[in-house]
C-alpha positions as CSV (number, residue, x, y, z in Angstrom):
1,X,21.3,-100.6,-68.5
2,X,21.2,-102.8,-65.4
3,X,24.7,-104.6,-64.8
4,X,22.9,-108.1,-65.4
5,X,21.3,-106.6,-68.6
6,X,24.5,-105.0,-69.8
7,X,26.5,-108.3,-68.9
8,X,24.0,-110.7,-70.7
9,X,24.0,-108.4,-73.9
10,X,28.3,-108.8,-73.5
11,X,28.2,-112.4,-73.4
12,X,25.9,-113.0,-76.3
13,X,28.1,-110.7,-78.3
14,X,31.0,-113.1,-77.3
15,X,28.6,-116.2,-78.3
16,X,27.6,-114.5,-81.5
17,X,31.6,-113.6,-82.5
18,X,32.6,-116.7,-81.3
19,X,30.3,-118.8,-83.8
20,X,30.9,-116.4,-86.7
21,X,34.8,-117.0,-86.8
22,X,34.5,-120.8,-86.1
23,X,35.2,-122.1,-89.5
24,X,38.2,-119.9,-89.5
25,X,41.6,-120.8,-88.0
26,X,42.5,-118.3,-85.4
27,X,45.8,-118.0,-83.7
28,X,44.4,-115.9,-80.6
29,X,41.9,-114.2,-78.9
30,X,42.3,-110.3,-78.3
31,X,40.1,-108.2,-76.2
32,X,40.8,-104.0,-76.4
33,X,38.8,-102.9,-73.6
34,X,39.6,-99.3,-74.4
35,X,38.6,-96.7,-76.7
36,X,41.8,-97.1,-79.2
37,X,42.4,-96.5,-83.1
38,X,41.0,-98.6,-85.3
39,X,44.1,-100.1,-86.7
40,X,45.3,-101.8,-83.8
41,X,42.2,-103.8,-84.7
42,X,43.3,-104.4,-88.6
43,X,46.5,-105.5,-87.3
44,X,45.2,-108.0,-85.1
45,X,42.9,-109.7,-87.6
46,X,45.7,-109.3,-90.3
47,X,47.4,-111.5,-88.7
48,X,45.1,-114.2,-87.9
49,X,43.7,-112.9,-84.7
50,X,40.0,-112.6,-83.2
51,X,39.1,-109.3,-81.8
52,X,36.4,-108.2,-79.6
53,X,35.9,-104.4,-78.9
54,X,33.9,-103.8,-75.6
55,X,34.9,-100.9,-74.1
56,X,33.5,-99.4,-70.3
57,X,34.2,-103.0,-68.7
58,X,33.2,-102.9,-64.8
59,X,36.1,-104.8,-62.8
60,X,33.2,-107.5,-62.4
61,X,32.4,-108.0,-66.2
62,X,35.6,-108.0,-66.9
63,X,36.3,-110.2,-64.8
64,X,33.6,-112.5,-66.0
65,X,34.6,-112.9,-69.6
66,X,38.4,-111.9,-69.3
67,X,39.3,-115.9,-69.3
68,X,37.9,-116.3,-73.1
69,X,41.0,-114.9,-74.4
70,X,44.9,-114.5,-74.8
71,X,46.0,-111.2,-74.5
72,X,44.7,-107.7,-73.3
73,X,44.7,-104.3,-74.8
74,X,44.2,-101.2,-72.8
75,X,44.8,-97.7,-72.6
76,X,44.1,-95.8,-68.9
77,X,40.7,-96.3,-68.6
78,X,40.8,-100.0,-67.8
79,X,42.2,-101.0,-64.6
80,X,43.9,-104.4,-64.5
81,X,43.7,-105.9,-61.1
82,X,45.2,-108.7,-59.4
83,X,41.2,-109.9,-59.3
84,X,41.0,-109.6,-63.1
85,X,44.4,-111.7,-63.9
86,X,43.2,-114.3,-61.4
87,X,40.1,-114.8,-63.8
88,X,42.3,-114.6,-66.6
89,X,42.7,-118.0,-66.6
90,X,44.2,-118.3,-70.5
91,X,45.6,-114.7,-70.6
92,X,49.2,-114.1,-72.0
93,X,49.8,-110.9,-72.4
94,X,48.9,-107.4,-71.4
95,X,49.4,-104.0,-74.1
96,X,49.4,-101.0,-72.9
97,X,48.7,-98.4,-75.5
98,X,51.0,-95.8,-74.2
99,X,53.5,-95.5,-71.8
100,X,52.4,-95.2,-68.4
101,X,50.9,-99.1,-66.9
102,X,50.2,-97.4,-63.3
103,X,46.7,-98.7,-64.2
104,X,48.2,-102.7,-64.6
105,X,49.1,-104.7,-61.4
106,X,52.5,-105.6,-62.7
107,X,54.2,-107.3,-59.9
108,X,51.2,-110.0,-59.5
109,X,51.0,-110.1,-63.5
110,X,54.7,-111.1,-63.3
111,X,53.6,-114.0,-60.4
112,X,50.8,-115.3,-63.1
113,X,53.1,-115.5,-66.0
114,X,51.4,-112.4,-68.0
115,X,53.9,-110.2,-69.4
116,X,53.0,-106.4,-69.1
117,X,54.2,-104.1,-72.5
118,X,53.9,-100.5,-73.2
119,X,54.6,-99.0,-76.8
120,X,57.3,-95.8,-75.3
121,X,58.3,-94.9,-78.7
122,X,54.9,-94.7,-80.0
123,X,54.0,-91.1,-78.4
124,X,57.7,-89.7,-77.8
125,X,57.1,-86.4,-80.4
126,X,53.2,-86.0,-79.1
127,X,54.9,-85.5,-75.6
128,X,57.8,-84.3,-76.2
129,X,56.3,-81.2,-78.1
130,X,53.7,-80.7,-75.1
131,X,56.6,-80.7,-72.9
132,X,58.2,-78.0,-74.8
133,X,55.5,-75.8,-75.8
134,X,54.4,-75.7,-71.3
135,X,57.9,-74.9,-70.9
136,X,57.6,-72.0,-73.5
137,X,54.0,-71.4,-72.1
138,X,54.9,-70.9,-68.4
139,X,57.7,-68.9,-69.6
140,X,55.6,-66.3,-71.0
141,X,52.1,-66.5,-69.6
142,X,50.3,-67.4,-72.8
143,X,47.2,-69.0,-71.6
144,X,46.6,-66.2,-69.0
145,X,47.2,-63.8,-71.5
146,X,44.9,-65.2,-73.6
147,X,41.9,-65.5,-71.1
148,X,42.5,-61.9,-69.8
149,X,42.1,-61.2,-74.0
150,X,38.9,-63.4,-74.7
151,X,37.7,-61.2,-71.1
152,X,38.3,-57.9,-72.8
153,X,41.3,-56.8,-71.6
154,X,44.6,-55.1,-72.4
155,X,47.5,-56.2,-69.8
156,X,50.4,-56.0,-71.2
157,X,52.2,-55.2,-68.4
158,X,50.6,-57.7,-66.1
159,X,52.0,-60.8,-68.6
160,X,55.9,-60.1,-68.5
161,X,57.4,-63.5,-68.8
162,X,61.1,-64.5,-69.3
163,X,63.3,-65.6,-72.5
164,X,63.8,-69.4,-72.1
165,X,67.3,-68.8,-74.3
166,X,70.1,-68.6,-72.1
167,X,68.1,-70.5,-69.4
168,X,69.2,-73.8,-67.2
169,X,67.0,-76.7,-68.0
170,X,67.3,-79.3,-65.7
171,X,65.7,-82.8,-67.4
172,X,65.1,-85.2,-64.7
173,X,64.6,-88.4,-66.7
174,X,66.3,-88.8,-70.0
175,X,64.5,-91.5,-71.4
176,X,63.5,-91.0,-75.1
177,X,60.7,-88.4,-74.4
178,X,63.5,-86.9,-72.2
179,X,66.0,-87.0,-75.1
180,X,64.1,-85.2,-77.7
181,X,63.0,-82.4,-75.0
182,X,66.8,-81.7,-74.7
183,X,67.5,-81.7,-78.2
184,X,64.9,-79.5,-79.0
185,X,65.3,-77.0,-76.1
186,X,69.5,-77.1,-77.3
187,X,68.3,-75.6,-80.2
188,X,66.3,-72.8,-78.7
189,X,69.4,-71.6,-76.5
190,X,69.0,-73.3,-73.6
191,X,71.8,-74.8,-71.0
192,X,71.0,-78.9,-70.9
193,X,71.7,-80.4,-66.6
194,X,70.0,-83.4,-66.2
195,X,69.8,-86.5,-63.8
196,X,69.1,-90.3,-65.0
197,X,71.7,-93.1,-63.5
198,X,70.8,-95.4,-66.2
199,X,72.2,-92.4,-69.2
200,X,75.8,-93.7,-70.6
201,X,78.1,-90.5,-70.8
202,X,78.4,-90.6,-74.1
203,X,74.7,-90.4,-75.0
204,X,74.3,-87.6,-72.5
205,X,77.7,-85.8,-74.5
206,X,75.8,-86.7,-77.8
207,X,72.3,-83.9,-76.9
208,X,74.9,-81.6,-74.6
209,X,73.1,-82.7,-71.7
210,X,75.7,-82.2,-68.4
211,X,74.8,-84.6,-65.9
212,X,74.5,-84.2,-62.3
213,X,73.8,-85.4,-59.2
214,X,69.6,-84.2,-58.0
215,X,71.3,-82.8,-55.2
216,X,73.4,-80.5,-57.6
217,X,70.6,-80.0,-59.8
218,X,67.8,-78.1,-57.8
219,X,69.5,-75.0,-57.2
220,X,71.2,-74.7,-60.7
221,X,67.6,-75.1,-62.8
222,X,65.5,-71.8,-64.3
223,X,62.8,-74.8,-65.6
224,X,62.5,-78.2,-64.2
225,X,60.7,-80.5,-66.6
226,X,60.2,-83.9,-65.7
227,X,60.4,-87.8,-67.7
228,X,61.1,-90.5,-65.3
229,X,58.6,-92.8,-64.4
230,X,56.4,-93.3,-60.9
231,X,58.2,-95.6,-58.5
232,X,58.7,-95.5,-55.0
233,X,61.7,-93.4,-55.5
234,X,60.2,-90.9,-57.7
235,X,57.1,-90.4,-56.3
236,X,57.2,-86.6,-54.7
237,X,60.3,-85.7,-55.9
238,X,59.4,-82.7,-56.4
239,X,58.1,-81.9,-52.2
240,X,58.8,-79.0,-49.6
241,X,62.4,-80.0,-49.4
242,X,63.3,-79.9,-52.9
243,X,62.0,-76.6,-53.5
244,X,63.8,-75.1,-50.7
245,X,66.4,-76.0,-52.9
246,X,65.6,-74.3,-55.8
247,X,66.3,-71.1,-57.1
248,X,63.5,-68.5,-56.1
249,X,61.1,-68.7,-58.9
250,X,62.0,-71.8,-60.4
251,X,59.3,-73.3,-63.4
252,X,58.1,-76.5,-63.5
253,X,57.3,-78.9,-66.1
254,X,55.1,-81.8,-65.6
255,X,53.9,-84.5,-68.6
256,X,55.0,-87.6,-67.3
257,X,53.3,-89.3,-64.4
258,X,51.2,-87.6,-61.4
259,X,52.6,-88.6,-57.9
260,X,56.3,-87.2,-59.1
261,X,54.9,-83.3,-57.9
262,X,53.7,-83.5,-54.6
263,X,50.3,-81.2,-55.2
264,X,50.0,-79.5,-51.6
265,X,54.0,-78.6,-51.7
266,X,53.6,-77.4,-55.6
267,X,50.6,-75.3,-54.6
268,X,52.2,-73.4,-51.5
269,X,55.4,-72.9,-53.8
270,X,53.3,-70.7,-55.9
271,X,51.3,-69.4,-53.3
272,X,54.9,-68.2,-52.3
273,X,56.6,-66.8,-55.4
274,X,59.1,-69.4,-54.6
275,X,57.8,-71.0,-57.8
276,X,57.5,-68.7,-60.7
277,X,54.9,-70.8,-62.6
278,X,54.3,-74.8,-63.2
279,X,52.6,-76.1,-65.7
280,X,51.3,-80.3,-65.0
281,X,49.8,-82.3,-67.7
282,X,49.0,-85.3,-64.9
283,X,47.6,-85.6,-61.5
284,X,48.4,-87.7,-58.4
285,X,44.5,-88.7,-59.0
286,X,42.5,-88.1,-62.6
287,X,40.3,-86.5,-62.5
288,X,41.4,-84.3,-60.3
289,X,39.4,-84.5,-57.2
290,X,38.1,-81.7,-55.7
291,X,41.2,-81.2,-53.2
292,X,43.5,-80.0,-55.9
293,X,40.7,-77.7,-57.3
294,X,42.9,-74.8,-55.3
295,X,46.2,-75.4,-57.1
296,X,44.2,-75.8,-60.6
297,X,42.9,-72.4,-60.1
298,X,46.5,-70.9,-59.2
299,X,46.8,-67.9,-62.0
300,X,50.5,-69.3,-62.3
301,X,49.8,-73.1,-63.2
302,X,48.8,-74.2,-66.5
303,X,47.0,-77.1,-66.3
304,X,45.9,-79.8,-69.2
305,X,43.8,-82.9,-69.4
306,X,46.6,-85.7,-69.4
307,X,46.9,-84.4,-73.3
308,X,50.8,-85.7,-73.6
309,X,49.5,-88.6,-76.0
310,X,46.9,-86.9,-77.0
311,X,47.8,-86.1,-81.1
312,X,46.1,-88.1,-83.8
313,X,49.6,-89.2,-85.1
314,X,50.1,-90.4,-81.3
315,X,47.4,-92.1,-81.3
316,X,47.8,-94.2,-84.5
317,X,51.5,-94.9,-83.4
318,X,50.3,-96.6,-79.9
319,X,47.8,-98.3,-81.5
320,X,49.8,-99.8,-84.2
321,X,52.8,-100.4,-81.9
322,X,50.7,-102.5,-79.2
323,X,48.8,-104.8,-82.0
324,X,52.4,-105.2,-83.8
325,X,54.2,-105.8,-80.7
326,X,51.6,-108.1,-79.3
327,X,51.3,-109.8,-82.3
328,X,55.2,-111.0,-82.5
329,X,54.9,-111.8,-78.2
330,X,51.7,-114.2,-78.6
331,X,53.8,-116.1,-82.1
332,X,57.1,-116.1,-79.8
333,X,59.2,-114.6,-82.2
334,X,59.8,-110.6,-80.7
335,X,59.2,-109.2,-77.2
336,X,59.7,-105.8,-77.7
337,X,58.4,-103.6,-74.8
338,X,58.0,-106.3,-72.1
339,X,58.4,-104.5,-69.0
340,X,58.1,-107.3,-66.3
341,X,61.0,-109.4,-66.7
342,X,64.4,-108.4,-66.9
343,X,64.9,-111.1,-69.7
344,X,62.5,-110.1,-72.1
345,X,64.7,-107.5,-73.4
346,X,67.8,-110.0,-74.0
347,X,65.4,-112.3,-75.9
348,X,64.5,-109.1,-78.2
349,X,67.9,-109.2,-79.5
350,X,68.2,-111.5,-83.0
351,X,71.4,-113.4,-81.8
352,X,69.9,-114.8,-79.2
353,X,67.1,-116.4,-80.6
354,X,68.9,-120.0,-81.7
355,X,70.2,-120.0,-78.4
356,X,66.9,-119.7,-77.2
357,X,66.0,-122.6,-79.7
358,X,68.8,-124.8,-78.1
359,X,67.4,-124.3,-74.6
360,X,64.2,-125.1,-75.2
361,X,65.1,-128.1,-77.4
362,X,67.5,-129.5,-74.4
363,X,64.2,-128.8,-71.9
364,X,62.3,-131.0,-74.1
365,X,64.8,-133.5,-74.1
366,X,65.6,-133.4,-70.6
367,X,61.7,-133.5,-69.5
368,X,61.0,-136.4,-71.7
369,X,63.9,-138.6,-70.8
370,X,62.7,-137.8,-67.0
371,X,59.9,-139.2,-67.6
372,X,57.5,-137.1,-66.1
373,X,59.7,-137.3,-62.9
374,X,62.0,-134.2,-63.3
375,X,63.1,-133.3,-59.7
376,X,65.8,-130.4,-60.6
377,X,67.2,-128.6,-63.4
378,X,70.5,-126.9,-63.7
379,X,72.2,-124.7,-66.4
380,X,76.0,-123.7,-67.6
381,X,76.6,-122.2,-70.3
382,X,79.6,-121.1,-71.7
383,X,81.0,-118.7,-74.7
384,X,78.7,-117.3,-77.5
385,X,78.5,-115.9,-80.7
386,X,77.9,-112.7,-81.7
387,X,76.6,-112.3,-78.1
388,X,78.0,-113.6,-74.8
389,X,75.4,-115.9,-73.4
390,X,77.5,-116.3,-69.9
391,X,75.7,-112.9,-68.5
392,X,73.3,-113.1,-65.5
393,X,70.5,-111.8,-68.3
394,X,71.5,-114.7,-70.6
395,X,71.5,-117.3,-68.5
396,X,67.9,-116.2,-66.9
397,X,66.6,-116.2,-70.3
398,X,68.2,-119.4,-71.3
399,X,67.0,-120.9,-67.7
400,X,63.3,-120.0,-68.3
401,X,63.8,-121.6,-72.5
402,X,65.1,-124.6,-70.8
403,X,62.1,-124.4,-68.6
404,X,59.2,-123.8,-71.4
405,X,60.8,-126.7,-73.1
406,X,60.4,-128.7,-70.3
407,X,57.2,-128.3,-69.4
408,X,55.8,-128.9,-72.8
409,X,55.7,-132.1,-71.9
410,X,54.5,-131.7,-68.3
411,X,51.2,-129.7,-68.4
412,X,48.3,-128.9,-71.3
413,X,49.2,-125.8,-73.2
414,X,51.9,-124.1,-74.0
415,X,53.6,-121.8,-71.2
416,X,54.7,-118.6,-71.8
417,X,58.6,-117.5,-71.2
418,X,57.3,-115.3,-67.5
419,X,54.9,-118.5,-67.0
420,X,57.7,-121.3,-67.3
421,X,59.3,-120.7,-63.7
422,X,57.0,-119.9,-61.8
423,X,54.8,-123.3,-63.1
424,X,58.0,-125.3,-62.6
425,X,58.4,-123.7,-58.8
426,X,54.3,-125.0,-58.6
427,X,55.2,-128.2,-59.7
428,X,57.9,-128.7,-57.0
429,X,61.0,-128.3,-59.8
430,X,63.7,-126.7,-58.3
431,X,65.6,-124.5,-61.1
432,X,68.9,-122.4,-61.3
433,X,72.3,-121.5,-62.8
434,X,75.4,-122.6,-62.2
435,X,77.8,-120.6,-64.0
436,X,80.2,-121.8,-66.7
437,X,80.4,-125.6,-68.6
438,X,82.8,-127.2,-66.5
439,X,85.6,-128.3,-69.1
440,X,84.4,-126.8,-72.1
441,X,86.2,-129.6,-75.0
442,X,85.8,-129.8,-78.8
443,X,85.8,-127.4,-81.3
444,X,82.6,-125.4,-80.0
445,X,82.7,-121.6,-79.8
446,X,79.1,-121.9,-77.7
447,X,77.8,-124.8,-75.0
448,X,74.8,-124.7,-73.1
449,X,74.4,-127.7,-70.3
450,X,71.7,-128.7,-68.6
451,X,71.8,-131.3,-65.5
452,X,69.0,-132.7,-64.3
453,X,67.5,-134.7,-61.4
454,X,64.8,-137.1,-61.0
455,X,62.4,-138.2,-58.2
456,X,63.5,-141.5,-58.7
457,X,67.3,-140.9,-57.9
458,X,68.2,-140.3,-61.5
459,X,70.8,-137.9,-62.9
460,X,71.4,-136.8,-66.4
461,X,73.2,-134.3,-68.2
462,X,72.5,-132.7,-71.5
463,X,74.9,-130.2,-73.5
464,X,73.8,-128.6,-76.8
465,X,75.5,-125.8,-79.1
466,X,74.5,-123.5,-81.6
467,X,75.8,-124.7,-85.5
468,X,74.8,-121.6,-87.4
469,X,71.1,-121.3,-86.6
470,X,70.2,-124.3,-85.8
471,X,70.4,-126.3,-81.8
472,X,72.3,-129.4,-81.7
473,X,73.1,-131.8,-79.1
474,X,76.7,-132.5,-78.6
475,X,76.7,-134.7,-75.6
476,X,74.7,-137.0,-73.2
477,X,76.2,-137.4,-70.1
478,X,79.7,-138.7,-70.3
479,X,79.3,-139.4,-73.9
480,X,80.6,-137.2,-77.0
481,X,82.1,-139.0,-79.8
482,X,78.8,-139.3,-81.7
483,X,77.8,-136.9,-84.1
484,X,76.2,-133.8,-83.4
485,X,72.5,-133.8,-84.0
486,X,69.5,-131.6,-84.2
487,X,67.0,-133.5,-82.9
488,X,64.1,-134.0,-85.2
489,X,61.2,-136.7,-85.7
490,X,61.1,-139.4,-82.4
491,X,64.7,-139.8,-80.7
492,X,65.2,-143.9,-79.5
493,X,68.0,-143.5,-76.9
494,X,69.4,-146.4,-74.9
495,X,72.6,-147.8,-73.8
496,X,73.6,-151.4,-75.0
497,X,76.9,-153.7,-74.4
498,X,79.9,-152.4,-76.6
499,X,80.1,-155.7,-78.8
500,X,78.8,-156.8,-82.1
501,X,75.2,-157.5,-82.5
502,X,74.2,-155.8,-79.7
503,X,71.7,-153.3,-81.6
504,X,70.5,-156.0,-84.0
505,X,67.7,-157.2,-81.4
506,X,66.7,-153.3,-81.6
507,X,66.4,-153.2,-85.2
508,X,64.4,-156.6,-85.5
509,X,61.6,-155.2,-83.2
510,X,61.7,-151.8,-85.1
511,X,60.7,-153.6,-87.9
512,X,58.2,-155.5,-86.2
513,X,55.8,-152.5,-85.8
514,X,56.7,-150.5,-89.0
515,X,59.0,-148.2,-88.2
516,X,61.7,-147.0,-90.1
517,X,65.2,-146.0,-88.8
518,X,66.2,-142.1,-89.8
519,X,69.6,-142.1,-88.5
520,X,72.0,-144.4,-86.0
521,X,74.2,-142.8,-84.0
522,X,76.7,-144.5,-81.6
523,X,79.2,-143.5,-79.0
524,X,81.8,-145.7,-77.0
525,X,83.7,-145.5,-73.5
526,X,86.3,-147.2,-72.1
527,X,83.8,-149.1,-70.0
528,X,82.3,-152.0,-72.2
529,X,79.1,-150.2,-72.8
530,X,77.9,-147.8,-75.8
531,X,75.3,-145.2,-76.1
532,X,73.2,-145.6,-78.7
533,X,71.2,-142.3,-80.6
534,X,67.9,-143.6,-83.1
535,X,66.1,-141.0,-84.8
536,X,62.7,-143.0,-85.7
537,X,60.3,-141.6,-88.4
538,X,57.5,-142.5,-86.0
539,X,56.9,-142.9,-82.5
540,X,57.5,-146.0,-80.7
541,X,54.5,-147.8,-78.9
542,X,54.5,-148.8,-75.5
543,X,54.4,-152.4,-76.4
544,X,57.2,-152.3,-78.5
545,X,59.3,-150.2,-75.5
546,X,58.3,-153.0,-73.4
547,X,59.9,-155.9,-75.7
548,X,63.1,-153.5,-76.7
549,X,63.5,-153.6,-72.3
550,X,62.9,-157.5,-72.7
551,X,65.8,-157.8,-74.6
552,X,68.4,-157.9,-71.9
553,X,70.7,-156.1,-73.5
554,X,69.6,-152.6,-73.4
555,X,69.8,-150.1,-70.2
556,X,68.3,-146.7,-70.0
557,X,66.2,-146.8,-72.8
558,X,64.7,-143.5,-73.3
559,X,62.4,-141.9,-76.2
560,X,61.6,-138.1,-76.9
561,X,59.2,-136.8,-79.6
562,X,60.0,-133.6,-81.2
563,X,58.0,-131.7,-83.5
């Protein structure tokens, strides 16, 4: 089908689906634009989301429909680019159904506020067992010995391979695929070396696993198998210089991501003898082009179709694990497998979440009483519970809740946690952390502050704390001998003189349009002024702002709305 043709059957599909879910409530729109297990599907509209299936998207068809929805789910086949997020005008969120995202433009998904997941834990056996049964395979020749047997042969003598018990395995990567490789090859007899900075020594002590430096490890290891991920540092580890290092036929292992083995050095390693046998599940290109078509042929490599996910029990797992996952991101309530922002993974944890609350409650605040003139923001924070919330992660977490609060009130839409800076840096708000409450008082075991600046020349600061779940303000600027309050309903906020009477002109033009007075809060200082706290079961006209400021008597009068 012509791309037009094939493009205009796409969008009528959209139409069509569109108008057949309109009379019911949907929370979001999900696209899978990859061949993937039906449940991710079932999981989706479970939980009140709409879900179209196209799969073999062009990077131009994608592009023209991608804006229609919220979040993204692909496998390898689809690549995101920076074109496609740029047309992704509403887009959210990006699952990757599997592990590897060499196939997502991550660092400019972070720039556009998408956060990029994978789903690690959902193919962890499926690859771990592949890893293990090539390490057992190169060991003994299996598939050669089986293609010389389907040819008719006898060669017993020809397929001499090695026991793998009593063998040095070094695992470069010790991840959770990693993790359950070394467990496993324990058990058959094998000696555990291994190389990942980010392993604590007593989870390496747990699987018997002695780590090294990679220097130390390359001429210790009988079998290199590898789990670490493609970066810039990774990518040909494995090369000319590290196999001079080896031990003279060395075996190789390869099921994570293709660029780690550099192909041409891997290839005249074998050609040598200096490598014994390598087996690679992944390919600096897939399919391979026709420049690795040499080292494919090798008698001593074993080579497989990128199968390390490949199990039907792996398949269901990634595919339940992105819609689940994806499914808790888009509601706000988990972010479990965020890749793209160092926060993400503090804002997994449970204890964190009514600070999270607070933050985006004082942002609110803040943003309203600013008036649609916020300049700056600042944050301190001090103590915790359960959890310290003075770490750098913390308070970048807490900075961006803040932020989203904030900016609820600024733009159309609700920003995402990744999305909140980088729209407040757009909108000219400068935003960042200044370290610990300065004179933390009263009995709170938690503050978070936030100071603010206006275009205008304004200043104002705002500290909240954490009463068992719930965020409540403790004090406004100077002021902290009212009660704490979680703000609720509309919140009337003004200073007044500090003498009797003074609120009673407030109260009259309350009444006046109807609306009823929640709660009263007041707080004096020495000075002769008092701040006054309202909370209003409805919001307060313009008009009636206008005669409360007629009064005389009132100064800063401020109002926030909070659902």
């Amino acid at each position: 089908m012509q791309l037009a043709q094939r493009f205009s059957a796409l969008t009528n599909r959209l139409v069509s689906r569109r108008s057949f879910h309109s009379s019911r409530a949907t929370l979001a729109k999900i696209l899978c634009s990859d061949q993937i297990d039906p449940v991710c599907v079932e999981i989706f509209e479970k939980n009140g989301h709409e879900v179209d299936s196209i799969t073999g998207l062009s990077e131009d068809e994608l592009c023209q429909i991608i804006h229609a929805y919220d979040g993204l789910v692909v496998r390898s086949a689809t690549k995101v680019t920076a074109k496609v997020m740029d047309a992704a005008t509403n887009l959210k969120v990006i699952g990757r159904a599997g592990v590897g995202i060499d196939n997502i433009d991550t660092p400019h998904a972070t720039r556009r506020g998408i956060m990029v997941m994978n789903t690690p834990g959902g193919n962890t056996v499926s690859t771990a067992q592949l890893a293990v049964s090539l390490i057992c395979s190169v060991a003994r020749s299996i598939p050669a010995a089986d293609i010389s047997m389907k040819a008719g042969k006898w060669e017993r003598k020809a397929f001499s391979g090695v026991e793998i018990s009593g063998k040095t395995l070094a695992i470069v990567g010790c991840g959770r695929i990693g993790l359950v490789v070394a467990k496993w090859c324990k058990a058959l007899g094998m000696r555990l070396i291994g190389f990942d900075p980010a392993l604590p020594p007593e989870t390496a002590q747990e699987y018997g696993i002695e780590m090294l430096s990679l220097e130390s490890i390359w001429p210790q290891a009988d079998f290199i198998t590898l789990h670490t991920p493609l970066t810039p540092d990774t990518k040909d580890l494995i090369n000319k210089e590290t196999l001079s290092k080896c031990k003279d036929g060395v075996r190789i292992v390869n099921c994570a991501r293709g660029g780690i083995v550099d192909e041409a050095a891997l290839l005249e390693g074998l050609q040598s003898g200096k490598v014994a046998g390598a087996a690679l599940d992944v390919y600096s290109a897939e399919p391979p082009p026709e420049e690795l078509r040499e080292l494919i042929e090798h008698p001593n490599l074993i080579s497989t179709p990128h199968l390390g996910a490949s199990t039907e029990e792996a398949q269901i797992n990634v595919a339940r694990d992105v819609a689940l996952q994806m499914c808790d991101t888009l509601m706000g309530r988990d972010y479990v497998g965020v890749v793209n922002v160092k926060f993400m993974s503090m804002a997994e944890k449970a204890v964190m979440r009514p600070f999270m609350k607070l933050g985006e409650v004082i942002g609110e605040l803040v943003s309203q009483c600013a008036g649609g003139n916020l300049n700056s923001l600042e944050l301190r924070t001090w103590g915790g519970r359960d959890i310290d919330i003075t770490s750098t992660a913390a308070r970048d977490l807490l900075k961006a809740c803040v932020l989203r609060g904030a900016l609820r009130h600024l733009t159309s839409g609700e920003p995402t946690l990744i999305a909140a800076p980088f729209l407040a840096g757009e909108m000219g708000i400068e935003s960042g952390v200044a370290g610990d409450v300065v004179d933390p008082s009263g009995p709170f075991g938690n503050l978070i502050s936030v100071s603010i600046t206006t275009k205008n020349g304004g200043a104002m600061t705002v500290t909240g704390s954490v009463f068992g779940e719930d965020p409540h303000i403790v004090q406004i600027n100077d002021h902290s001998s009212f009660p704490a309050f979680s703000p609720e309903g509309t919140l009337l906020m003004f200073s007044n003189e500090d003498k009797p009477g003074a609120v009673l002109g407030v109260l009259d033009t309350l009444r006046a349009y109807n609306i009823n007075v929640a709660t009263l809060r007041l707080s004096r200082q020495t000075d002769d002024r008092a701040l006054c706290l309202m909370t209003l079961d409805s919001a307060v006209p313009a008009q009636a702002l206008e005669q409360l400021d007629d009064l005389g008597t009132l100064k800063d009068i401020r109002t926030a709305n909070f659902s």
